[in-house]
PDB file of N, CA, C and O in Angstrom:
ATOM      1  N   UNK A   1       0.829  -1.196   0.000  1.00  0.00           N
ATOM      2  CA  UNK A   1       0.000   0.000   0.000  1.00  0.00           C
ATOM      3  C   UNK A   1       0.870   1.254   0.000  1.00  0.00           C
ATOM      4  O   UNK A   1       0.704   2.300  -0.626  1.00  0.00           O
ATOM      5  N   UNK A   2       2.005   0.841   0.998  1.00  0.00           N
ATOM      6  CA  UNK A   2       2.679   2.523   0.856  1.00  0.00           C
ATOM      7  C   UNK A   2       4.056   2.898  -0.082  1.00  0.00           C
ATOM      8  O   UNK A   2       4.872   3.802  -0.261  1.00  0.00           O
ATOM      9  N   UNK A   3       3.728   1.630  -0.512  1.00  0.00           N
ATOM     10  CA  UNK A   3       4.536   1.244  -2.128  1.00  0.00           C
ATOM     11  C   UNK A   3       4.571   2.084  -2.611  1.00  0.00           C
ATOM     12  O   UNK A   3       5.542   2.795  -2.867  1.00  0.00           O
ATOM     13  N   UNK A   4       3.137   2.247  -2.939  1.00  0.00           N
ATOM     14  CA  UNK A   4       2.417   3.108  -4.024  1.00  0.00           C
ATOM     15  C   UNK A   4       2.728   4.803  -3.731  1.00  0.00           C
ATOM     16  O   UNK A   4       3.083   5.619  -4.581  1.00  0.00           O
ATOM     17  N   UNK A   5       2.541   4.993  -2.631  1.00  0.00           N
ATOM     18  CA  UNK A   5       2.832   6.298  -2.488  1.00  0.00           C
ATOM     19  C   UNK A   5       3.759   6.824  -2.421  1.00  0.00           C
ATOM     20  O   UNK A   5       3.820   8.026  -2.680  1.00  0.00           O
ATOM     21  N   UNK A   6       5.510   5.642  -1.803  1.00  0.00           N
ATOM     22  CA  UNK A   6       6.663   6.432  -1.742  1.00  0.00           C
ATOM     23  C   UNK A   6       7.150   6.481  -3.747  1.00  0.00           C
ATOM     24  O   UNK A   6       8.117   7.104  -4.184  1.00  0.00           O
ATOM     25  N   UNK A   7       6.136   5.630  -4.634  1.00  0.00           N
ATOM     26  CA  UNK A   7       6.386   5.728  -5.877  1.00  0.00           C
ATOM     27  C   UNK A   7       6.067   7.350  -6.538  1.00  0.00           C
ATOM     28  O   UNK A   7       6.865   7.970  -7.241  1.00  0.00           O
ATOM     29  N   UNK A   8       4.868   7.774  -6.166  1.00  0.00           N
ATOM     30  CA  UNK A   8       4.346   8.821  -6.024  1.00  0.00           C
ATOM     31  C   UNK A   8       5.297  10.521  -5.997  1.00  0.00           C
ATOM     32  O   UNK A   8       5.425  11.598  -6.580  1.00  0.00           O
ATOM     33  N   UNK A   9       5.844   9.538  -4.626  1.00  0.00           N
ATOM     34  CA  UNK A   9       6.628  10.784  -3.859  1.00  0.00           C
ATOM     35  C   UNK A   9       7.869  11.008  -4.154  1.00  0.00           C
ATOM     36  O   UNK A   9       8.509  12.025  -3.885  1.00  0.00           O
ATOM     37  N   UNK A  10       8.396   9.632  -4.967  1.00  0.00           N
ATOM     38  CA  UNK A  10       9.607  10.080  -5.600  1.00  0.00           C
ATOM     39  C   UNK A  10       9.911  10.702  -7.311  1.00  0.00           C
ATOM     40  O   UNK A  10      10.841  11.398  -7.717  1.00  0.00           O
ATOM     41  N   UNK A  11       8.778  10.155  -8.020  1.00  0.00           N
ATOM     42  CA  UNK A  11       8.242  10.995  -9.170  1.00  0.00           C
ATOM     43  C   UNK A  11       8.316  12.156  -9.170  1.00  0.00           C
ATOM     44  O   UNK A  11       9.093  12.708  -9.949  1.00  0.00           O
ATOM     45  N   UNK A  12       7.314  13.080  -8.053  1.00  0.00           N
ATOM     46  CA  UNK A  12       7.226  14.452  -7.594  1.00  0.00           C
ATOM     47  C   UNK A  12       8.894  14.999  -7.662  1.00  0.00           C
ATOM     48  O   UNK A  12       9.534  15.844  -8.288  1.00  0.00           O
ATOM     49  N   UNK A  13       9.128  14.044  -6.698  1.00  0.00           N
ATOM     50  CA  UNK A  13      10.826  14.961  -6.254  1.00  0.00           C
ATOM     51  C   UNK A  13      10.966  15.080  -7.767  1.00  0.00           C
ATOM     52  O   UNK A  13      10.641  16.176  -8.223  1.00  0.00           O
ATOM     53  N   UNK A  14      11.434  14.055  -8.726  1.00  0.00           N
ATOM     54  CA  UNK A  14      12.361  13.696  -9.796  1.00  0.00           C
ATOM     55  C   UNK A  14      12.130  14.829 -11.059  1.00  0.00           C
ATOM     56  O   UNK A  14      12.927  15.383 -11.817  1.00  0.00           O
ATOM     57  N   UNK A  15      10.388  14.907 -10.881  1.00  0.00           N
ATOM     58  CA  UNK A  15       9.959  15.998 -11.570  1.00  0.00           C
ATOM     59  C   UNK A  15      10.478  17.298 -11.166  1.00  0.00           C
ATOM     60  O   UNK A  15      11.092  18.016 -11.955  1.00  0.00           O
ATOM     61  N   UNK A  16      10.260  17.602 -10.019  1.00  0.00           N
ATOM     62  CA  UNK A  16      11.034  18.968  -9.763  1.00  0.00           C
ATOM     63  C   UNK A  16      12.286  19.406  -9.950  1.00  0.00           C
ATOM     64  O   UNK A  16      12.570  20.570 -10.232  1.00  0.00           O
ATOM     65  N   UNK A  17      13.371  18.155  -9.744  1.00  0.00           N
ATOM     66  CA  UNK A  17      14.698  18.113  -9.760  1.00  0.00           C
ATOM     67  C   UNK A  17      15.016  17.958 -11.545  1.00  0.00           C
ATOM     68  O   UNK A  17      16.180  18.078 -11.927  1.00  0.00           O
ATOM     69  N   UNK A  18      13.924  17.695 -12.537  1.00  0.00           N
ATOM     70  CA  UNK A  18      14.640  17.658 -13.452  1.00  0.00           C
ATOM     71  C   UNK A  18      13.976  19.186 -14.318  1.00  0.00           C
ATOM     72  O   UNK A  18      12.898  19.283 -14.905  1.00  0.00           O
ATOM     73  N   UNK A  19      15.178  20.381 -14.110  1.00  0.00           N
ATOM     74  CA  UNK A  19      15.265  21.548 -14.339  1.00  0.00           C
ATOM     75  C   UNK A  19      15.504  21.565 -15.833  1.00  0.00           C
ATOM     76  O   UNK A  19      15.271  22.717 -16.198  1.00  0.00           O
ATOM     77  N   UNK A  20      15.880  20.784 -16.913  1.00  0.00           N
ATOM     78  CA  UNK A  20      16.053  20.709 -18.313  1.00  0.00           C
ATOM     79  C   UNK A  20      14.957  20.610 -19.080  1.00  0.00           C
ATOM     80  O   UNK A  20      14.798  21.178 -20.161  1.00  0.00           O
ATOM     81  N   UNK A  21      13.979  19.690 -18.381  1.00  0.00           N
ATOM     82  CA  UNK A  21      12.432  19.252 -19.314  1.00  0.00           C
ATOM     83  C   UNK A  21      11.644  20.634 -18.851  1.00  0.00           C
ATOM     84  O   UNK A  21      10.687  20.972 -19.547  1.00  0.00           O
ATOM     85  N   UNK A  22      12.042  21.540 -17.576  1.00  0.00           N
ATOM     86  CA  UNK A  22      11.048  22.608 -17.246  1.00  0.00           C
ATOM     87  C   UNK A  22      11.573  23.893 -18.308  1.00  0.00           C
ATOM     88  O   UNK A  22      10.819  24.814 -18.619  1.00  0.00           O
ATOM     89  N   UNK A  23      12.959  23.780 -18.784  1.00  0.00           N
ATOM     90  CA  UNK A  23      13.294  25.154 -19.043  1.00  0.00           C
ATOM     91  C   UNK A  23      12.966  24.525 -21.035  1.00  0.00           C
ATOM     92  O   UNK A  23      12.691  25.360 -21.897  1.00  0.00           O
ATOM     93  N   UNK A  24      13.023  23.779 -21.196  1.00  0.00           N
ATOM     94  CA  UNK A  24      12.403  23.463 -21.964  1.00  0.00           C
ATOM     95  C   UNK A  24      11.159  22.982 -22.488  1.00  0.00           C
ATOM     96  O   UNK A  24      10.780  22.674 -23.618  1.00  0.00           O
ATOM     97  N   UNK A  25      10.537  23.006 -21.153  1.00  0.00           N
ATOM     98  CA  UNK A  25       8.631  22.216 -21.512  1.00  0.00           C
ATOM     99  C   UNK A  25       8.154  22.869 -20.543  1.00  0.00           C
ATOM    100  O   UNK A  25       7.322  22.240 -19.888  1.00  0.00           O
ATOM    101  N   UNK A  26       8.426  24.153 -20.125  1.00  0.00           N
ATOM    102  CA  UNK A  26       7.606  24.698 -18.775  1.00  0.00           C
ATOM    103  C   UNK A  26       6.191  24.430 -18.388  1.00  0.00           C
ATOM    104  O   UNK A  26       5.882  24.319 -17.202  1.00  0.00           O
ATOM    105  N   UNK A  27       5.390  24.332 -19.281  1.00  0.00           N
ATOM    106  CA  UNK A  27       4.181  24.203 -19.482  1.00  0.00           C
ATOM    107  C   UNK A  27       3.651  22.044 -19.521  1.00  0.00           C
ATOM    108  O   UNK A  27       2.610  21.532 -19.107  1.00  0.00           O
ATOM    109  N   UNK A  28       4.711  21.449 -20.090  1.00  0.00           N
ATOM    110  CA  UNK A  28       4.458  20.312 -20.253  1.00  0.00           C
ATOM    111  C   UNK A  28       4.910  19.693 -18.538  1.00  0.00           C
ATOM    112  O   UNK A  28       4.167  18.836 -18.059  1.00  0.00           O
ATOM    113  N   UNK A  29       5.789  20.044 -17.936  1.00  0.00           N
ATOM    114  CA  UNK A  29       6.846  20.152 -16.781  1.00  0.00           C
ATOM    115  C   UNK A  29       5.713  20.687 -15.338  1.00  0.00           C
ATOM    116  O   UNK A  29       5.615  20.099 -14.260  1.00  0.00           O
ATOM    117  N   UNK A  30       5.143  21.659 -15.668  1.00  0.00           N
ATOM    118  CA  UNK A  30       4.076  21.827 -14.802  1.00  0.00           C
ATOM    119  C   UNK A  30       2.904  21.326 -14.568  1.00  0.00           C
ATOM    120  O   UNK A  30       2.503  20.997 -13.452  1.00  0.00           O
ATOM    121  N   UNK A  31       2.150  21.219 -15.832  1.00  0.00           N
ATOM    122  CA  UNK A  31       1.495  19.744 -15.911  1.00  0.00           C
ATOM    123  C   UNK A  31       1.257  17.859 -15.146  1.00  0.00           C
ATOM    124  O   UNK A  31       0.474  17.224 -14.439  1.00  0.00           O
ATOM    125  N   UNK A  32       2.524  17.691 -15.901  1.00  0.00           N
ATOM    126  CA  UNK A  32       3.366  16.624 -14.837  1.00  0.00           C
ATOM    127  C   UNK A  32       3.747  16.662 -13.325  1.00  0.00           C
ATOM    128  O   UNK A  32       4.149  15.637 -12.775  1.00  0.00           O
ATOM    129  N   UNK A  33       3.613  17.926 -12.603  1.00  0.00           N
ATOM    130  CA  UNK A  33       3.665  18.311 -11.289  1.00  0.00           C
ATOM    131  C   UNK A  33       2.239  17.907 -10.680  1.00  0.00           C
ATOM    132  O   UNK A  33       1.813  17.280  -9.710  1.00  0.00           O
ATOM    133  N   UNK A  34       1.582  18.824 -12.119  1.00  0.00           N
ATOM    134  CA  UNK A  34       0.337  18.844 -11.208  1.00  0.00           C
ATOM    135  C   UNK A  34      -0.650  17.614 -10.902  1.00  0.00           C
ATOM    136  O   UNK A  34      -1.478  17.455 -10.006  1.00  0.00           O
ATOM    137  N   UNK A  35      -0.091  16.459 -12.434  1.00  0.00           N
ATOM    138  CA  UNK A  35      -0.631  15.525 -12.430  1.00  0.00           C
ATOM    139  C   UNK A  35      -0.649  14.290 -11.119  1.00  0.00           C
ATOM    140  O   UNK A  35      -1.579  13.571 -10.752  1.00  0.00           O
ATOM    141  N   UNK A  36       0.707  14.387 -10.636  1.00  0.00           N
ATOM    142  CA  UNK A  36       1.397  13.386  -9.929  1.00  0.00           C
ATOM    143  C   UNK A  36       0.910  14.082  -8.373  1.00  0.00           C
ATOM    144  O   UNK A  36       0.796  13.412  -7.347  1.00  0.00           O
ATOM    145  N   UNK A  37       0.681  15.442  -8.462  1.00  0.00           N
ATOM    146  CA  UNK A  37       0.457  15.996  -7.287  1.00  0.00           C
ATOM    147  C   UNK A  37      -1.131  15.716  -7.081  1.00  0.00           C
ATOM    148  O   UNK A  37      -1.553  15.475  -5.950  1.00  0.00           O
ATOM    149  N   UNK A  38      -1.856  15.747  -8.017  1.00  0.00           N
ATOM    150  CA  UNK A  38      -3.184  15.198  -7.695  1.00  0.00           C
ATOM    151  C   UNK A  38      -3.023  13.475  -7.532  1.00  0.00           C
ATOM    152  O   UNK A  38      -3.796  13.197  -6.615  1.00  0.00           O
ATOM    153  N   UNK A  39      -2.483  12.430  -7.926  1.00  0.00           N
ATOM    154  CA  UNK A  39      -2.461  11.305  -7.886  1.00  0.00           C
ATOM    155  C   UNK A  39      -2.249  11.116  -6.055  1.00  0.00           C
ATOM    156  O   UNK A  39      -2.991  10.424  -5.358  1.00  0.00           O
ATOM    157  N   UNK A  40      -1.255  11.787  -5.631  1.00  0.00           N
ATOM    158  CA  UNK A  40      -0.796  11.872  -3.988  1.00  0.00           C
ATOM    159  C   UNK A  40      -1.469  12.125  -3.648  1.00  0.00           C
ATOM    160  O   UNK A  40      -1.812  11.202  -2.910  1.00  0.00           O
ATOM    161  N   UNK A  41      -2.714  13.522  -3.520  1.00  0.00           N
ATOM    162  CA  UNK A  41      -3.977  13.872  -2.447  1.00  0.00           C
ATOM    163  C   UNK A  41      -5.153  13.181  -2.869  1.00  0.00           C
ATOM    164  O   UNK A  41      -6.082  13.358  -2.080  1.00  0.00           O
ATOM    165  N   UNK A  42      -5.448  12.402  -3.917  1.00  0.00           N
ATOM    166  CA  UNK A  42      -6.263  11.040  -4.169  1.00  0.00           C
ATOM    167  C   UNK A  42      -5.705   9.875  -3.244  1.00  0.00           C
ATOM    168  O   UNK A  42      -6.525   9.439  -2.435  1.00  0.00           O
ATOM    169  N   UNK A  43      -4.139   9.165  -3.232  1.00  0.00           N
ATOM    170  CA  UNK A  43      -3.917   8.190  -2.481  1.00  0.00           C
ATOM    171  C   UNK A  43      -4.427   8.850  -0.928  1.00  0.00           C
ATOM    172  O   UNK A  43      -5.215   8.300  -0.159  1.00  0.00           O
ATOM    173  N   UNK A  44      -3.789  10.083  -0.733  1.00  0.00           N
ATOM    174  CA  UNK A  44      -4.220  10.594   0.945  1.00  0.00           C
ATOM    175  C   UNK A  44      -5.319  10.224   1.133  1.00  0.00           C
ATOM    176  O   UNK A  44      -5.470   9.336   1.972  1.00  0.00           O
ATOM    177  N   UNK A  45      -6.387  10.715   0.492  1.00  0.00           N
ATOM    178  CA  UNK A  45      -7.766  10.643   0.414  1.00  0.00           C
ATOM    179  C   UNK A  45      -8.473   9.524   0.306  1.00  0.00           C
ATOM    180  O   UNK A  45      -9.644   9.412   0.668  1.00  0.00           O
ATOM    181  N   UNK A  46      -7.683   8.507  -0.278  1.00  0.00           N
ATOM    182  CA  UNK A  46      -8.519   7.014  -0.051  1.00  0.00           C
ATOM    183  C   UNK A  46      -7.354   6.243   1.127  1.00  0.00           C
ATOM    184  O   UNK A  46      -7.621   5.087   1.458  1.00  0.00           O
ATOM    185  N   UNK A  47      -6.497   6.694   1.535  1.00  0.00           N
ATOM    186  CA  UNK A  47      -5.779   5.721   3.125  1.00  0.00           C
ATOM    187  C   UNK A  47      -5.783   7.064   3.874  1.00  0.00           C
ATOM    188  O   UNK A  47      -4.738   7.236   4.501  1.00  0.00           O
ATOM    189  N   UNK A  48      -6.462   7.823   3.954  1.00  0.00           N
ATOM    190  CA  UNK A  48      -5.931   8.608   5.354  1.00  0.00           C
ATOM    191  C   UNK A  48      -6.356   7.910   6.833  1.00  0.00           C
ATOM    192  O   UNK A  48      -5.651   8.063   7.830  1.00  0.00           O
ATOM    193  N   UNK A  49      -7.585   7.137   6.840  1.00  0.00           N
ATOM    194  CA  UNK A  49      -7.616   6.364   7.917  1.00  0.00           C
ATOM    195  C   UNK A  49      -6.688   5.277   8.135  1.00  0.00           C
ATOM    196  O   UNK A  49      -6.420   5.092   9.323  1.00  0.00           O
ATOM    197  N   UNK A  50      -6.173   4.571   7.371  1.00  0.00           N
ATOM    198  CA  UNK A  50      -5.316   3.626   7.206  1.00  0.00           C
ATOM    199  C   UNK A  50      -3.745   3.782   7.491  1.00  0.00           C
ATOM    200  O   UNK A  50      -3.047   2.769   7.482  1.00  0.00           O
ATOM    201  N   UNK A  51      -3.208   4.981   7.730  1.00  0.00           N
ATOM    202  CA  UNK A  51      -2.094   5.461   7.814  1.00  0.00           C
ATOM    203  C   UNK A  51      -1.855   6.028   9.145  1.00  0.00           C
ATOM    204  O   UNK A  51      -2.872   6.386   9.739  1.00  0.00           O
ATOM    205  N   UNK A  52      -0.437   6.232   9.903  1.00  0.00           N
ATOM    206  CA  UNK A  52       0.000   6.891  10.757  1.00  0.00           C
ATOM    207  C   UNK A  52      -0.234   8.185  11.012  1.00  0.00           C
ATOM    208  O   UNK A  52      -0.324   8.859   9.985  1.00  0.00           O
ATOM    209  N   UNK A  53      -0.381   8.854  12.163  1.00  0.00           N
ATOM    210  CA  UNK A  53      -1.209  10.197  12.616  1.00  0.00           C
ATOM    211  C   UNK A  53       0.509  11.471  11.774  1.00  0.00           C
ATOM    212  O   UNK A  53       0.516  12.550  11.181  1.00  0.00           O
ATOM    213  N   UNK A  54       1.548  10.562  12.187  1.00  0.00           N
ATOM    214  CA  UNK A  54       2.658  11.266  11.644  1.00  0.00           C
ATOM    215  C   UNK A  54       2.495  11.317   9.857  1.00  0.00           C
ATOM    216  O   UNK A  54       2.177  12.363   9.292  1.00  0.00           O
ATOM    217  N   UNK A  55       2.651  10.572   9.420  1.00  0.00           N
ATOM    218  CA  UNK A  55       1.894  10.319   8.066  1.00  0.00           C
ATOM    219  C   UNK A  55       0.782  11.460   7.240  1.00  0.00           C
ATOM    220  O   UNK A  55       0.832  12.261   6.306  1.00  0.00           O
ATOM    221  N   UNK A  56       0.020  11.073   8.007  1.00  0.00           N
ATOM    222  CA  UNK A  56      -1.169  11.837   7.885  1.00  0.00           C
ATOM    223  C   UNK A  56      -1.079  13.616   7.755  1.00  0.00           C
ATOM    224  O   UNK A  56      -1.604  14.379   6.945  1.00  0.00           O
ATOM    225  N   UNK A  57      -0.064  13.903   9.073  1.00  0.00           N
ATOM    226  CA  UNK A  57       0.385  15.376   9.384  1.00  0.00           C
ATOM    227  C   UNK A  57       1.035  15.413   7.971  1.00  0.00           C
ATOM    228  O   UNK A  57       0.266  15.851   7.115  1.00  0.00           O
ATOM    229  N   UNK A  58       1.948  15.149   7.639  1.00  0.00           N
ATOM    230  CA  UNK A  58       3.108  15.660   6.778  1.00  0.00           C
ATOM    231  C   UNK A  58       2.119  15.683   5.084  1.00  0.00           C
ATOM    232  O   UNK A  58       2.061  16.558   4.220  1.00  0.00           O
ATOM    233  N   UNK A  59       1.673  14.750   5.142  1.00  0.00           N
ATOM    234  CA  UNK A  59       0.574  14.798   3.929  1.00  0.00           C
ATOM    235  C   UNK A  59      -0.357  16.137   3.870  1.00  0.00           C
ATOM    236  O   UNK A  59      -0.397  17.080   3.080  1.00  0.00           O
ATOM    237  N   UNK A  60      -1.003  15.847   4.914  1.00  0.00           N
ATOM    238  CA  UNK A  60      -2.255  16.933   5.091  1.00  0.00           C
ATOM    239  C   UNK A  60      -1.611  18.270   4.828  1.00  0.00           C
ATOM    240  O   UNK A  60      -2.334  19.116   4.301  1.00  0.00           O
ATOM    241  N   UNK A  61      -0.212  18.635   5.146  1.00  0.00           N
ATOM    242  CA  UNK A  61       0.270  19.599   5.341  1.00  0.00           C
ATOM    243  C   UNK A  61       1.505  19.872   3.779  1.00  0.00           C
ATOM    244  O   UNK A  61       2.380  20.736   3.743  1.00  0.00           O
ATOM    245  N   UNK A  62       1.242  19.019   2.840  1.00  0.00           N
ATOM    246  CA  UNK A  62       2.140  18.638   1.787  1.00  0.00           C
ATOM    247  C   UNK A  62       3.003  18.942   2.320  1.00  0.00           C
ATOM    248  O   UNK A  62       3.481  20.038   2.027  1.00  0.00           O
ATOM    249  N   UNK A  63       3.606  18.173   3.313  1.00  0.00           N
ATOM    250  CA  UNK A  63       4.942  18.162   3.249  1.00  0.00           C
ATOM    251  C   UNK A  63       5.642  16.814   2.848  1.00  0.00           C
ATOM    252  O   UNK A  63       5.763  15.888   3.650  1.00  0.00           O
ATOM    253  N   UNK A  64       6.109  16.763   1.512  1.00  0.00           N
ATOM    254  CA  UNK A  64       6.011  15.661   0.877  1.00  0.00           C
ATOM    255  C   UNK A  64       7.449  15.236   1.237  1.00  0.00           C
ATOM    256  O   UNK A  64       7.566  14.056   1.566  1.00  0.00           O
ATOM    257  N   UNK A  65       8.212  15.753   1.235  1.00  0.00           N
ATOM    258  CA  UNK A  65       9.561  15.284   1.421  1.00  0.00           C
ATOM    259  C   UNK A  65       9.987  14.825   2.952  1.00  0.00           C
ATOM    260  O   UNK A  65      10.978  14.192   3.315  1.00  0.00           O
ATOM    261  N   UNK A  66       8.947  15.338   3.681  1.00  0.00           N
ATOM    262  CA  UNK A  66       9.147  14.631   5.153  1.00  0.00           C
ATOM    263  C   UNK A  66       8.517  13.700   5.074  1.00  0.00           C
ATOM    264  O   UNK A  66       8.995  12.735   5.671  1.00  0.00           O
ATOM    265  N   UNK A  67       7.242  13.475   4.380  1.00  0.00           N
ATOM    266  CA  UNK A  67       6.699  11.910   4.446  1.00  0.00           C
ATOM    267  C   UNK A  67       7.446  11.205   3.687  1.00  0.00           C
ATOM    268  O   UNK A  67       8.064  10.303   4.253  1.00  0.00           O
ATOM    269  N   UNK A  68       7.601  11.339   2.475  1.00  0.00           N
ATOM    270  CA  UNK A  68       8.897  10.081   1.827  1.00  0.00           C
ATOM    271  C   UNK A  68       9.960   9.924   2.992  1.00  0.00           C
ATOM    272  O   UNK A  68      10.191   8.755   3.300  1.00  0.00           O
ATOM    273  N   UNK A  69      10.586  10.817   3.628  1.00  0.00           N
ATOM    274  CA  UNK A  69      11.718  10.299   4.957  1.00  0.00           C
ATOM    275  C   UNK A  69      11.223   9.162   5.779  1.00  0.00           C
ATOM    276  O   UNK A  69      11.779   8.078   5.956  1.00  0.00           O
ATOM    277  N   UNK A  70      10.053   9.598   6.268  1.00  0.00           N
ATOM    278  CA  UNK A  70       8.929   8.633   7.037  1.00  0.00           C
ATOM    279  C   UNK A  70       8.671   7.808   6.472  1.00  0.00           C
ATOM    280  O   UNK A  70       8.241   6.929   7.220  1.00  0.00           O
ATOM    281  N   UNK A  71       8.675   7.509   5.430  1.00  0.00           N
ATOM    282  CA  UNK A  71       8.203   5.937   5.072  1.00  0.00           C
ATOM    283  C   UNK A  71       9.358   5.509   4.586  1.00  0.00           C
ATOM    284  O   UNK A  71       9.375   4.281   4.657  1.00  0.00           O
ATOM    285  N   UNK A  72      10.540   6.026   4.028  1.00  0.00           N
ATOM    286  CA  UNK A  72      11.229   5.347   3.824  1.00  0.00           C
ATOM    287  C   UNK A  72      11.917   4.930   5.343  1.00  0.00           C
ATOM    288  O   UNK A  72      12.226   3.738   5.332  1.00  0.00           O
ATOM    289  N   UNK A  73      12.203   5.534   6.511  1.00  0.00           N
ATOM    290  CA  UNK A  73      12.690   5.077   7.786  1.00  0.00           C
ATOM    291  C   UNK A  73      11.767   4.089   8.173  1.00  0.00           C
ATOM    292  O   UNK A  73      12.271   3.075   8.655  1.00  0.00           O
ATOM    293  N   UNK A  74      10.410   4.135   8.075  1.00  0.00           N
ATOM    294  CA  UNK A  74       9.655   2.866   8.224  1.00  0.00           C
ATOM    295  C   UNK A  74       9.952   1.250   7.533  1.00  0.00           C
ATOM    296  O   UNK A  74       9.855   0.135   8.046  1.00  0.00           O
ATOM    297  N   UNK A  75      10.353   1.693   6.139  1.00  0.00           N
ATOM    298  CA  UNK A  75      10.868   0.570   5.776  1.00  0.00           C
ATOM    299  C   UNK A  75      12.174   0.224   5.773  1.00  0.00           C
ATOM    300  O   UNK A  75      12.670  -0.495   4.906  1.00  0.00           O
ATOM    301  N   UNK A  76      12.745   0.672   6.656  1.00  0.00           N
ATOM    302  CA  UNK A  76      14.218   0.273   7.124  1.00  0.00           C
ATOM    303  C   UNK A  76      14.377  -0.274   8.325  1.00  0.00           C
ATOM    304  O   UNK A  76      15.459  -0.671   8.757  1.00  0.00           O
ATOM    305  N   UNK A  77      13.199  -0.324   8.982  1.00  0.00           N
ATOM    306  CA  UNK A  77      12.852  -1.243  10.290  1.00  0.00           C
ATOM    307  C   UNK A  77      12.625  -2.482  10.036  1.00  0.00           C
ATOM    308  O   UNK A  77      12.355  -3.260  10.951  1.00  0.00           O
TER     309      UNK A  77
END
């Protein structure tokens, strides 16, 4: 289940971090933000009961790069 979302959450990063497809596709580049960024507050939205209250915070609050930390330290346990 939270497969799916650290897949999500690393897309997002990868999209942001890749500064060549934006200065060249600004419009295609933002798109793709926005797409992947709605796919994440859909997963929130169908597990927010299902997930950790820490989880939950960092989501609710897009803070996306502290929840990928969080789940990835979860799966290192």
């Amino acid at each position: 289940m939270t497969s799916e979302l650290i897949e999500l959450l690393r897309r997002r990063i990868a999209i942001i971090a890749d500064h060549a497809w934006r200065d060249r596709d600004a419009a295609g580049h933002l798109e793709a933000l926005k797409a992947v960024s709605e796919e994440i507050s859909a997963w929130t939205a169908a597990h927010r009961t299902s997930v950790d209250a820490q989880l939950r915070h960092y989501l609710g609050n897009a803070s996306y790069q502290k929840a990928l930390a969080h789940l990835e330290a979860l799966d290192g346990k």
